[in-house]
N, CA, C and O of each residue as an XYZ file, in Angstrom:
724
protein
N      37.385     63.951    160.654
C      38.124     65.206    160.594
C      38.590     65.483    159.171
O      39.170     64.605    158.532
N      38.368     66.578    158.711
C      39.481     67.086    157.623
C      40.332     67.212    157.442
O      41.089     67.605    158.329
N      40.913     66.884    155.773
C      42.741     67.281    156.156
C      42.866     68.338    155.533
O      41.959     68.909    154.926
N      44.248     68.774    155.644
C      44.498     69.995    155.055
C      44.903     69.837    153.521
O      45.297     68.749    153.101
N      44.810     70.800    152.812
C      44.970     70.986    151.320
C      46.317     71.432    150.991
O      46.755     72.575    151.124
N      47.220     69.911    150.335
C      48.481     70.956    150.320
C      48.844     71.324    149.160
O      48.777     70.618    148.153
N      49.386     72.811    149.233
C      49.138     73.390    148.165
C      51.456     73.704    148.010
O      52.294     73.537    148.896
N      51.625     74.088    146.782
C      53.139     74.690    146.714
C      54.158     73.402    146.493
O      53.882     72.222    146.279
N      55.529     74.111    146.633
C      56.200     73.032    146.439
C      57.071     72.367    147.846
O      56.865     73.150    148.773
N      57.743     71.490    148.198
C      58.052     71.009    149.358
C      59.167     69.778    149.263
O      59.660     69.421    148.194
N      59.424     69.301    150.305
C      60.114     68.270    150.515
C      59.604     67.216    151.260
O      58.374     67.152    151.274
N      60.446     66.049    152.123
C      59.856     65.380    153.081
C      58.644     64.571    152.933
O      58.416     63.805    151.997
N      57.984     64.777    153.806
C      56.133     63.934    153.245
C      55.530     64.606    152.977
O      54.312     64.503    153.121
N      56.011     65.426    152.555
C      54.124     66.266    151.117
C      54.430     65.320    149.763
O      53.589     65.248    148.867
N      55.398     64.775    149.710
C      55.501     64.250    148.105
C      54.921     65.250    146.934
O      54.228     64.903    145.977
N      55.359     66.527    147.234
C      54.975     67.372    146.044
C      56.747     67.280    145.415
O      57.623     66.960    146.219
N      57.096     67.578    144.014
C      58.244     67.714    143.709
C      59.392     68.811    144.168
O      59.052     69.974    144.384
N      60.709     68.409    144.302
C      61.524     69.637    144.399
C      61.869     70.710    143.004
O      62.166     70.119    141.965
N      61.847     71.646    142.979
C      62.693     72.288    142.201
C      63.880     72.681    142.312
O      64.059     73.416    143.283
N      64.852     72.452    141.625
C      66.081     73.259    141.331
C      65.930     74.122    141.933
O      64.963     74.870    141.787
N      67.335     74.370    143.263
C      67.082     75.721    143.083
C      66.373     76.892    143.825
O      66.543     78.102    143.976
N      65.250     75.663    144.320
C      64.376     76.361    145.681
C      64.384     75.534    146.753
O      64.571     74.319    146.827
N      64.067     76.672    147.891
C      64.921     76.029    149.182
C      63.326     74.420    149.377
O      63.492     73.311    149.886
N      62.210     74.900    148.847
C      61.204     73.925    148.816
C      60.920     73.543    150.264
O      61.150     72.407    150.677
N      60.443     74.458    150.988
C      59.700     74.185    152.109
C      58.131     73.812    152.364
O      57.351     74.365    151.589
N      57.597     72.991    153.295
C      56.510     72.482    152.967
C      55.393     73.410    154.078
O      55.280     73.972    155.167
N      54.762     73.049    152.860
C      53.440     74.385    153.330
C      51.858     73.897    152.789
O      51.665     73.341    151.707
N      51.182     74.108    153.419
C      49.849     73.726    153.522
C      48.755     75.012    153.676
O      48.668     75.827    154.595
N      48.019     74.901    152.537
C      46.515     75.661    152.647
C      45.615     74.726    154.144
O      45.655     73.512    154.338
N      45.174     75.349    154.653
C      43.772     75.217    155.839
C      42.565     75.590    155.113
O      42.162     76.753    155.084
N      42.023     74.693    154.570
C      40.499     75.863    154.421
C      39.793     74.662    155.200
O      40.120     73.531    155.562
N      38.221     75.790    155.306
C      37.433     75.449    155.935
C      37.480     74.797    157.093
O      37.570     75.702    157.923
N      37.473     73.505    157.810
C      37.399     73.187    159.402
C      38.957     72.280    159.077
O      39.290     71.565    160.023
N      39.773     72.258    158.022
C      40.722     71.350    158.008
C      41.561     71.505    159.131
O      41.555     72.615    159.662
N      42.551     70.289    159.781
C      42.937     70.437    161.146
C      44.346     70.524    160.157
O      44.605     70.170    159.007
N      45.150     71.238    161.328
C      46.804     71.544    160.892
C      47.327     70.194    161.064
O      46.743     69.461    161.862
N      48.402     69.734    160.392
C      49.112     68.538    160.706
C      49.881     68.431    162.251
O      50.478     69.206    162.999
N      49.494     67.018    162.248
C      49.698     66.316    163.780
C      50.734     66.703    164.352
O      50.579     66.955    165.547
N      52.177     66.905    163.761
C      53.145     67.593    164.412
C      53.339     69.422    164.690
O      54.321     70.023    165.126
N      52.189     69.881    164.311
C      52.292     71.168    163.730
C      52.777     72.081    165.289
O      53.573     73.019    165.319
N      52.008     71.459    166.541
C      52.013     71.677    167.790
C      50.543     72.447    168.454
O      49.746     72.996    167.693
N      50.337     72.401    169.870
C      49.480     73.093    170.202
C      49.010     74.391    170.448
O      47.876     74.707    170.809
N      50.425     75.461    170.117
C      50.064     76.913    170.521
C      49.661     76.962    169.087
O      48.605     77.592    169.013
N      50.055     76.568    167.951
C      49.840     76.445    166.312
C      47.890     76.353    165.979
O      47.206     76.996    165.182
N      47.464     75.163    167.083
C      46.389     74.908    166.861
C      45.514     75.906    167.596
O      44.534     76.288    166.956
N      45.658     76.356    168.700
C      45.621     77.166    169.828
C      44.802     78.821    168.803
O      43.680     79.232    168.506
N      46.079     79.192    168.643
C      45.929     80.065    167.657
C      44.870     80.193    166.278
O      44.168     81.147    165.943
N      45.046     78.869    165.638
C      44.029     78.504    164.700
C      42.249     78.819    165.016
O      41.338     79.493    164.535
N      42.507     77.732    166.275
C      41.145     77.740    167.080
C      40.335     79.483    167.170
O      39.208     79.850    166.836
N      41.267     80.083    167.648
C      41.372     81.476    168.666
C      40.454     82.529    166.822
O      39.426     83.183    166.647
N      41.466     82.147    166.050
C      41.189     83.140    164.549
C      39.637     82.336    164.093
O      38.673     83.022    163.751
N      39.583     81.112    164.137
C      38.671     80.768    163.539
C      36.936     81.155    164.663
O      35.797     81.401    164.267
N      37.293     81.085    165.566
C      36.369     81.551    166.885
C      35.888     83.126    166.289
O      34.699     83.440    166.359
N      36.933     84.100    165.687
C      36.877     85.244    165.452
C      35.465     85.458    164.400
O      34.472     86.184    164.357
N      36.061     84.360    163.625
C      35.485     84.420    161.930
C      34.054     84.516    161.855
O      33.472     84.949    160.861
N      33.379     84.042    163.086
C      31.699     84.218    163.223
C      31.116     84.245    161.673
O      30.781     85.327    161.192
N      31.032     83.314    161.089
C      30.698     83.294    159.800
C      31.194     83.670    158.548
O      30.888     83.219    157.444
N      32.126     84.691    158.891
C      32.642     85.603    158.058
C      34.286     84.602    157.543
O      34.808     83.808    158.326
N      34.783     84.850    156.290
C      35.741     84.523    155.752
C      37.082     84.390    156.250
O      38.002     83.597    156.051
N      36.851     85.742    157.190
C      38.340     86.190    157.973
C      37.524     87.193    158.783
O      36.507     87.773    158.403
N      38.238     87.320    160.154
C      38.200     88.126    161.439
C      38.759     89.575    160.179
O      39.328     89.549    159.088
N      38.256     90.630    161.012
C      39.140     91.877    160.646
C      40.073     92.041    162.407
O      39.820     91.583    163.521
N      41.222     92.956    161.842
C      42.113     93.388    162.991
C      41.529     93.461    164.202
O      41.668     92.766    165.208
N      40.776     94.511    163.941
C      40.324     95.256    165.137
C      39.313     93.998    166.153
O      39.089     94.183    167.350
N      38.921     93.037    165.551
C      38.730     92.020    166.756
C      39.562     91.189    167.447
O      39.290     90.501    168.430
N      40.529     91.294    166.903
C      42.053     90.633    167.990
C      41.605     91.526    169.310
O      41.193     92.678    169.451
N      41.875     90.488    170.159
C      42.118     90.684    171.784
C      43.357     89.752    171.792
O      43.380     88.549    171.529
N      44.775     90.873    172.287
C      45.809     89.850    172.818
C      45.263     89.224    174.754
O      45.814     88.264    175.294
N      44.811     89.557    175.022
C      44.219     89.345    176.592
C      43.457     87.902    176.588
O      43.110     87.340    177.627
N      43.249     87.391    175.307
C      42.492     86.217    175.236
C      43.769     85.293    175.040
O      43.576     84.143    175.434
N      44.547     85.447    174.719
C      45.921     84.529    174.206
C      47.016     84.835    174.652
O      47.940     84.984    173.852
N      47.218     85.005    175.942
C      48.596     85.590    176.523
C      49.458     84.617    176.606
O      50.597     84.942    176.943
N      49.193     83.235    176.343
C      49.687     82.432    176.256
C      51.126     82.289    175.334
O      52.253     81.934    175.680
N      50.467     82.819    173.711
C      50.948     82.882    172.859
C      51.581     84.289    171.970
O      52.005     84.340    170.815
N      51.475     85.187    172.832
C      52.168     86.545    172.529
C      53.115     86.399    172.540
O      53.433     87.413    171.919
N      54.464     85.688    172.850
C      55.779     85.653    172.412
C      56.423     85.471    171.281
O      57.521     85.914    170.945
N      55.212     84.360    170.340
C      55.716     84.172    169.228
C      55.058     84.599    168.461
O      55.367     84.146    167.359
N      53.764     85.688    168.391
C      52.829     85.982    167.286
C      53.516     87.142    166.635
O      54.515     87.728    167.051
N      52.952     87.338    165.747
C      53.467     88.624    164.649
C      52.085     88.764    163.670
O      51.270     87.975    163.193
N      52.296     90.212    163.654
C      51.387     90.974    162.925
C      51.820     91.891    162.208
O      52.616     92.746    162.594
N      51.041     91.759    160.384
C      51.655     92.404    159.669
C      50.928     93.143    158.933
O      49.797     92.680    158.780
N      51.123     94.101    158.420
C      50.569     95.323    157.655
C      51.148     94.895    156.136
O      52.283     94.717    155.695
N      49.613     94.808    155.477
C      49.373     94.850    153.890
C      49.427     95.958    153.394
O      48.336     96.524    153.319
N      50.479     96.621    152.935
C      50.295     97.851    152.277
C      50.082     97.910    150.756
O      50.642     97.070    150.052
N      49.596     98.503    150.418
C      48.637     99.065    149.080
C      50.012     98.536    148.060
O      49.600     97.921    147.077
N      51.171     98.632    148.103
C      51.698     97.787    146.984
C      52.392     96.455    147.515
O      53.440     96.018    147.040
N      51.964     96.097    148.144
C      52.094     94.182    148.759
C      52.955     94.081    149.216
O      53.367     92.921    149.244
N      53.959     95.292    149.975
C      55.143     95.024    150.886
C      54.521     94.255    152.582
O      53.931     95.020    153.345
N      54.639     93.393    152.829
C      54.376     93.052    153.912
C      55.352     93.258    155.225
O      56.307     92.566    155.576
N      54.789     94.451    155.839
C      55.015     95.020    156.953
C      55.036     94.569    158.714
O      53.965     94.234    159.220
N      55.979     94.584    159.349
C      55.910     93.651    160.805
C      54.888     95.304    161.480
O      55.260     96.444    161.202
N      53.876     95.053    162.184
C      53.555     95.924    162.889
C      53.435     95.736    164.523
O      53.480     96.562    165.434
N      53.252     94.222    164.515
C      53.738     93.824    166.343
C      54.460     92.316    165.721
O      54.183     91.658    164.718
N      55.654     92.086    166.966
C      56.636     90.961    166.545
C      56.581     90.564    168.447
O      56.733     91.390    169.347
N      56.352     89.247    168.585
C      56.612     88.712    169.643
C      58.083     88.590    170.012
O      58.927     88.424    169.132
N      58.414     88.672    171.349
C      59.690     88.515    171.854
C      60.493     87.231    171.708
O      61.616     87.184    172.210
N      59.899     85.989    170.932
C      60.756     84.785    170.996
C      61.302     85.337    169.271
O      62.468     85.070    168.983
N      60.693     85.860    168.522
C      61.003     85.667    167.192
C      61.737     87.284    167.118
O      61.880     87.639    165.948
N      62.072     87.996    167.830
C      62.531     89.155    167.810
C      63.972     88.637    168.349
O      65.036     89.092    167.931
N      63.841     87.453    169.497
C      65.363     87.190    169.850
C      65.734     86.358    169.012
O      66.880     86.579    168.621
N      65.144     85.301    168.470
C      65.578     84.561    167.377
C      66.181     85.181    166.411
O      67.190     84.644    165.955
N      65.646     86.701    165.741
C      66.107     86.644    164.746
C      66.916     87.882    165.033
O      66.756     88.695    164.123
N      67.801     88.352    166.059
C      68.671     88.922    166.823
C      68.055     90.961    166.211
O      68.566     91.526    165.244
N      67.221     91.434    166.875
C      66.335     92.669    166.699
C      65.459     93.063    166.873
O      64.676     92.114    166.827
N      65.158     93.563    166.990
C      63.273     94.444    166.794
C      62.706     94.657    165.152
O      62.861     95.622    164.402
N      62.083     93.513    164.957
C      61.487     93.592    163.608
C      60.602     94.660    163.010
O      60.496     95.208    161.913
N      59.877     94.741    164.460
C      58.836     95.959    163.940
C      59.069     97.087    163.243
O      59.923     97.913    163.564
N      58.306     97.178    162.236
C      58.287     98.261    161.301
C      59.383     97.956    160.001
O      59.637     98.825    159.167
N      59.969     96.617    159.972
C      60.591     95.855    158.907
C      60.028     95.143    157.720
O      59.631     93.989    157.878
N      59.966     95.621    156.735
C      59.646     94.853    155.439
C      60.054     93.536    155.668
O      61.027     93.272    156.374
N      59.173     92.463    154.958
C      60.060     91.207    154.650
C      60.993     91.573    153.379
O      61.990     90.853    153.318
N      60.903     92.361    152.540
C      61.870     92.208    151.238
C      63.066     92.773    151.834
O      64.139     92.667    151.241
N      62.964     93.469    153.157
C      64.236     94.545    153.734
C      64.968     93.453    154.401
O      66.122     93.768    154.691
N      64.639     92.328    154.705
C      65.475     91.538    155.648
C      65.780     89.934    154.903
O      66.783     89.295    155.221
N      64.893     89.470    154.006
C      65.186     88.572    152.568
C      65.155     88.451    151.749
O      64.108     88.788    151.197
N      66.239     87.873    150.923
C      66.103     87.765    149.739
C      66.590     86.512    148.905
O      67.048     85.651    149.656
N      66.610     86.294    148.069
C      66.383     85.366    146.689
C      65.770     84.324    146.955
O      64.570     84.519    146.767
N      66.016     83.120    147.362
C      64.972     81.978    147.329
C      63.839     81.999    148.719
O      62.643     81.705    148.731
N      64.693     82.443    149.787
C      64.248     82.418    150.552
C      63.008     83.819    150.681
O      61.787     83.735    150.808
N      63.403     84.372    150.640
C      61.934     85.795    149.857
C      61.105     85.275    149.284
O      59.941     85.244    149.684
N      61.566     84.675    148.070
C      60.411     84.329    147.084
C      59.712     83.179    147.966
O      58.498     83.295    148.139
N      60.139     82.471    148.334
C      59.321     81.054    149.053
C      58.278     81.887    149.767
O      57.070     82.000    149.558
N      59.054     82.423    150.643
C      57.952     83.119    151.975
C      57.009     84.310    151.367
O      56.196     84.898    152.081
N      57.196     84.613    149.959
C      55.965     85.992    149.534
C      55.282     84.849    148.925
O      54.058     84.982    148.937
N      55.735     83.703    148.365
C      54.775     82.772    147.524
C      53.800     81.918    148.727
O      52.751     81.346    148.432
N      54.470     81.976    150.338
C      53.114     81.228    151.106
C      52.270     82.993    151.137
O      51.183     83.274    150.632
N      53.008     83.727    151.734
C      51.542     85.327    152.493
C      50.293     85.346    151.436
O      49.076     85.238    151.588
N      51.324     85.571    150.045
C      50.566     85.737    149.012
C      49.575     84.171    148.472
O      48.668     84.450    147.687
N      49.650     83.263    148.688
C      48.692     81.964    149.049
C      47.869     82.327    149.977
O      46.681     82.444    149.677
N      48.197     82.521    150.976
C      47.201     83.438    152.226
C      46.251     84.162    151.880
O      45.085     83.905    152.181
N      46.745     85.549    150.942
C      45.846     86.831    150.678
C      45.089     85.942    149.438
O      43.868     85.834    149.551
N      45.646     85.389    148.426
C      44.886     85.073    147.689
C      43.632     84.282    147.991
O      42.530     84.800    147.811
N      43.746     83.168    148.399
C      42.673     82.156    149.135
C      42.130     83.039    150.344
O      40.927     82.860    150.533
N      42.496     83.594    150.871
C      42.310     84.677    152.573
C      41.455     83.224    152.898
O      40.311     82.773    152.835
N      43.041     82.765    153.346
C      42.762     81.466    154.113
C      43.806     81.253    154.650
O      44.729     81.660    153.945
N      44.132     80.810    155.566
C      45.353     79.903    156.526
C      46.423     79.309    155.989
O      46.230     78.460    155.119
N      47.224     79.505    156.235
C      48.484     78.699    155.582
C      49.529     78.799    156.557
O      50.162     79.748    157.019
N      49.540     77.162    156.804
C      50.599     76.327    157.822
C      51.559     75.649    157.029
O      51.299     74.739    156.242
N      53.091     76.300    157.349
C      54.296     76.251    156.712
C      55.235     75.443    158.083
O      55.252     75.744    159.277
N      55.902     74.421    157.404
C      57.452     74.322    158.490
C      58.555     73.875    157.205
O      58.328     73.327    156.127
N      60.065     74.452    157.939
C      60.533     74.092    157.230
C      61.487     72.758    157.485
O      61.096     72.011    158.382
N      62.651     72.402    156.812
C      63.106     71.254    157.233
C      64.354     71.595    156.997
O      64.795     72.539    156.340
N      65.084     70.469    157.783
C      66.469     70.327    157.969
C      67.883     70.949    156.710
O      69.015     71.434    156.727
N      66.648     70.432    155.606
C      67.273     70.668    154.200
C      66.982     72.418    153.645
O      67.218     72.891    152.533
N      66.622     72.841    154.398
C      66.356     74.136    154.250
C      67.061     75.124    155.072
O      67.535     76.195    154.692
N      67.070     74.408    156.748
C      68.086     74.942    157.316
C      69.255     75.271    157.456
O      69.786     76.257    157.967
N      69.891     73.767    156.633
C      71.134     73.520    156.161
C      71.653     74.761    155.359
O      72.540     75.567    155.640
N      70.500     74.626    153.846
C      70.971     75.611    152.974
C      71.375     76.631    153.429
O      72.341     77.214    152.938
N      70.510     77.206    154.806
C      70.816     78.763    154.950
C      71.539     78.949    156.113
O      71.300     79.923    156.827
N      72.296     78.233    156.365
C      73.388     77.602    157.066
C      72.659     78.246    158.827
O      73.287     78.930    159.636
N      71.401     77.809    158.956
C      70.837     78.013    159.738
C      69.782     76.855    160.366
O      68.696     76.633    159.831
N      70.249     76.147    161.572
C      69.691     75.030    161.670
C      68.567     75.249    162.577
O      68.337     74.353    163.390
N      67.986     76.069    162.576
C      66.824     76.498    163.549
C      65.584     75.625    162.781
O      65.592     75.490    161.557
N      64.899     75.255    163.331
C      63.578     74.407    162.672
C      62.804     75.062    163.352
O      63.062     75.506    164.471
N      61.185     75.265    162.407
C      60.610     76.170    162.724
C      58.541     75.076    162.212
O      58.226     73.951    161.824
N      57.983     76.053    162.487
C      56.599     75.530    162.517
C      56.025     77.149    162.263
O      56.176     77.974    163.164
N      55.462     77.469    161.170
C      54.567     79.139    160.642
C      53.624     78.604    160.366
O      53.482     77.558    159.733
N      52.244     79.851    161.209
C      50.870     79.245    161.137
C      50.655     80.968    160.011
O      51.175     81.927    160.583
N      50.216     81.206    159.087
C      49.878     82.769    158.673
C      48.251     83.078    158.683
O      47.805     82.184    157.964
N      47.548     83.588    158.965
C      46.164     84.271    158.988
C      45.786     85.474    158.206
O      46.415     86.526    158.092
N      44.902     85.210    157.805
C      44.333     86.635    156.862
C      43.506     87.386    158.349
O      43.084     86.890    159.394
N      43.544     88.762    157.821
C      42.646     89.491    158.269
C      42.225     90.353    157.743
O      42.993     90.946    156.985
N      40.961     90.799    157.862
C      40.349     91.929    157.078
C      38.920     91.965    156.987
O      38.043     91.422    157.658
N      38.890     92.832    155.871
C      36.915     92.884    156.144
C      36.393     91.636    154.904
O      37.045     91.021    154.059
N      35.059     91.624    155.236
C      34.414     90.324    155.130
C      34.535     90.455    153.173
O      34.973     89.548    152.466
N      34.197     91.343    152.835
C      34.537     91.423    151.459
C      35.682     91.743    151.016
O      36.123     92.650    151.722
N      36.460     91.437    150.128
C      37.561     92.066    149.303
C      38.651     91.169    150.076
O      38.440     90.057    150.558
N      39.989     91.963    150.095
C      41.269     91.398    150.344
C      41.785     91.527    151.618
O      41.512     92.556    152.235
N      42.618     90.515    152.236
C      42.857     91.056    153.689
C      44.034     91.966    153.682
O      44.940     91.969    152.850
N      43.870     92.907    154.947
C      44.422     93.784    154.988
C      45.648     93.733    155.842
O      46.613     94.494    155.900
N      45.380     92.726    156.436
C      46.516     92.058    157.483
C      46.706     91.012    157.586
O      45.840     90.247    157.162
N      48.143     90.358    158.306
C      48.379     88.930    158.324
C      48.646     88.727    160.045
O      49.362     89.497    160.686
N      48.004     87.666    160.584
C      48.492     87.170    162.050
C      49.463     85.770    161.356
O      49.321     84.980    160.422
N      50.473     86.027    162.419
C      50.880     84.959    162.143
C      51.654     84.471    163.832
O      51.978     85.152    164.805
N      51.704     83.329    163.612
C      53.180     82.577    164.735
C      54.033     81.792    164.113
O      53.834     80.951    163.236
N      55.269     82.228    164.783
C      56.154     80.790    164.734
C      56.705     80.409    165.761
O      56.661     81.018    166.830
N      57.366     79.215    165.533
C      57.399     78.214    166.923
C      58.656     77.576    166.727
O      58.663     76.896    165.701
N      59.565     77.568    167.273
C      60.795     77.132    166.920
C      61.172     75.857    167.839
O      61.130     75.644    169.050
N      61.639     74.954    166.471
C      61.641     73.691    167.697
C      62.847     73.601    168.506
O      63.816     74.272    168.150
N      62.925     72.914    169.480
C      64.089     73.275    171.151
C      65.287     72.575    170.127
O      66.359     73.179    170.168
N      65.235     71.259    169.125
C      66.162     70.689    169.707
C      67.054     70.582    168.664
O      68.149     70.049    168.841
């Protein structure tokens, strides 16, 4: 099996360095058949499976081949986002676990409209890892991150490119998975 490529900065067991300063959550490039890490969970892989099934040769699925009817499993926690022409990344469907989690209806919410300073920059530095590579990128964060944001929710983010077979993706699938305990 393959492993995954980890790319960014982090804490915990990536043994990449911390910086000053940043909340340093650990995040991982997927390319090619690499498997997500062992704790990552199964709707995580589920999902993976489901996008990469899409890809029929091609780099990345475009939108319009999502079927939620194939994954009803995992519609609570998926989210889908709109790339707009100056790189605001847009919620255009938000599953109901991450809509109550994060107490709203996200849809139609910027990420820059709802974070900011370290925590913004972390999360535009994985999408934008995503669009750049238009490849997979599996993020969780840790305790030391939760802490900071005086938010102890632990979490598991799978992000997906989508788009057409040439050029840049135009959309992002993503899930998250919040752990119970």
């Amino acid at each position: 099996m393959a492993q995954p490529l980890f790319s960014g900065t982090g804490t915990g067991d990536s043994g990449a360095p911390t910086e000053p300063g940043r909340l340093n959550r650990v995040f991982h490039l997927v390319v090619g058949d690499a498997d997500l890490p062992p704790n990552a969970g199964s709707e995580l892989a589920e999902l993976l499976a489901y996008w990469r099934g899409l890809c029929d040769e091609r780099v990345m699925p475009e939108r319009s081949d999502l079927d939620p009817l194939a994954i009803p499993r995992l519609l609570t926690n998926i989210f889908l986002m709109d790339v707009e022409p100056d790189g605001v990344y847009r919620f255009g469907l938000v599953g109901e676990a991450m809509n109550e989690r994060y107490g709203g209806q996200l849809k139609g919410c910027a990420i820059n409209d709802l974070l900011s300073g370290d925590t913004l920059a972390e999360t535009l530095e994985e999408h934008g890892l995503c669009m750049e590579n238009r490849a997979p990128v599996y993020t969780r964060n840790s305790i030391e991150v939760a802490s900071a944001l005086d938010d102890f929710q632990l979490y598991h983010r799978l992000i997906l490119p989508l788009g057409p077979a040439q050029g840049a993706p135009t959309a992002l699938l993503g899930m998250m998975c919040f752990d119970r305990s």
